[in-house]
C-alpha positions in Angstrom: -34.4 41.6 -62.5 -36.7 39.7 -60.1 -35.7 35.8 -59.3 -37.8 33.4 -57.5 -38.0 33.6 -53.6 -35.4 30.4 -52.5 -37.2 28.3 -49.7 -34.8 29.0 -47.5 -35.4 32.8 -47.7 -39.2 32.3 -47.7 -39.3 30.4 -44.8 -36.6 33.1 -43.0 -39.5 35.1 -44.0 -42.7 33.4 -42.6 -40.2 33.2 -39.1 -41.3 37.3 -38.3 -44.9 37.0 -39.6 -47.1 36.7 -37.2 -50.6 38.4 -38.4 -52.9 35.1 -38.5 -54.8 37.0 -41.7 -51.6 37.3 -43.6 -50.2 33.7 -42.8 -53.7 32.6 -44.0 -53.5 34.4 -47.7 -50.4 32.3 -47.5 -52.1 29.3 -47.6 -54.0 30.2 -50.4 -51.2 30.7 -53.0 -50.1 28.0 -53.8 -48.8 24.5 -52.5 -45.2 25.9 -51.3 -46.5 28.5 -49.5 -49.6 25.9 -47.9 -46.9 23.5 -46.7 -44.3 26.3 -45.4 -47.2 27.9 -43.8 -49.1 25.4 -42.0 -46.1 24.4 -39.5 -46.2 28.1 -38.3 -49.9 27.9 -37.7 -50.1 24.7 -35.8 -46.8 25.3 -33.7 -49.1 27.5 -31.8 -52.8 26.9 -33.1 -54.8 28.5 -30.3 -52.9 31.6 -30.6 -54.5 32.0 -34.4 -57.4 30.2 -33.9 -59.0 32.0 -31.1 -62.4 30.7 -31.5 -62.0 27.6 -33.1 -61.0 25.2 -30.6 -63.2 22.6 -30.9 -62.2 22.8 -34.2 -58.9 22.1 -33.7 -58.8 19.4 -31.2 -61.3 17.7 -33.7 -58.6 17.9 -36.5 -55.6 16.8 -33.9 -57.8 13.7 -32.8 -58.9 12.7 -36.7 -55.1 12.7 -37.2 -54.5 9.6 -34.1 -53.6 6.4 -35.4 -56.4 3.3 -34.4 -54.2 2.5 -31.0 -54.4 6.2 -29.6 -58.3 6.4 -30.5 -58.7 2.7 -28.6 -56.5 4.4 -25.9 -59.2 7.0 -25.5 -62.1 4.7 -25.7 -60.5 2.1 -23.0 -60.3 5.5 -20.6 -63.9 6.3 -21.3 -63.6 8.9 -23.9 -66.2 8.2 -26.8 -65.1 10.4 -29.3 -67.2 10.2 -32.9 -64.8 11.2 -35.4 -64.4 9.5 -38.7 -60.9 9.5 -39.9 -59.8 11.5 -42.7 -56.4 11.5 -44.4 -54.8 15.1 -44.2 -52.5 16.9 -45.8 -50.0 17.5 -43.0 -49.4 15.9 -39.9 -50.5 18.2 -37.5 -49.6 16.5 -34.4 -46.0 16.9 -35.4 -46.1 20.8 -35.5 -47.6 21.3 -32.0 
């Protein structure tokens, strides 16, 4: 008889998954798997994001609260990127 997948287990699972292709179907299944996923992606994001690293660093620096972007304004950095809420707080997986 099949039972549901604990999130314990599924998360003991995700632990030897590291094909970036799979982890990504992952996030498309529904919201458990999304929010046991992501950590996994953005504990090492330029490993599974090859190519998108402007991408990323865009996303990490929406995520900065109003005294970090002032930090980076005061030290010359004029970065143009609106805030958006997000889902996760992807500064706390890296």
């Amino acid at each position: 008889m099949f039972s549901k997948l604990t999130e314990d287990c599924f998360d003991e699972i995700i632990q030897y998954i590291n094909d970036k292709n799979t982890l990504y179907s992952f996030l498309l299944v529904n919201r458990l798997f999304c929010r046991k996923v992501t950590p996994k992606l953005w504990s090492e994001p330029f490993a599974f994001l090859e190519h998108s690293s402007p991408v990323l660093i865009r996303t990490y620096i929406s995520c900065f609260s109003d005294k970090e972007r002032d930090s980076l304004y005061n030290y010359g950095l004029k970065i143009k990127i609106k805030y958006k809420p997000s889902l996760f707080s992807y500064p706390s997986f890296l």
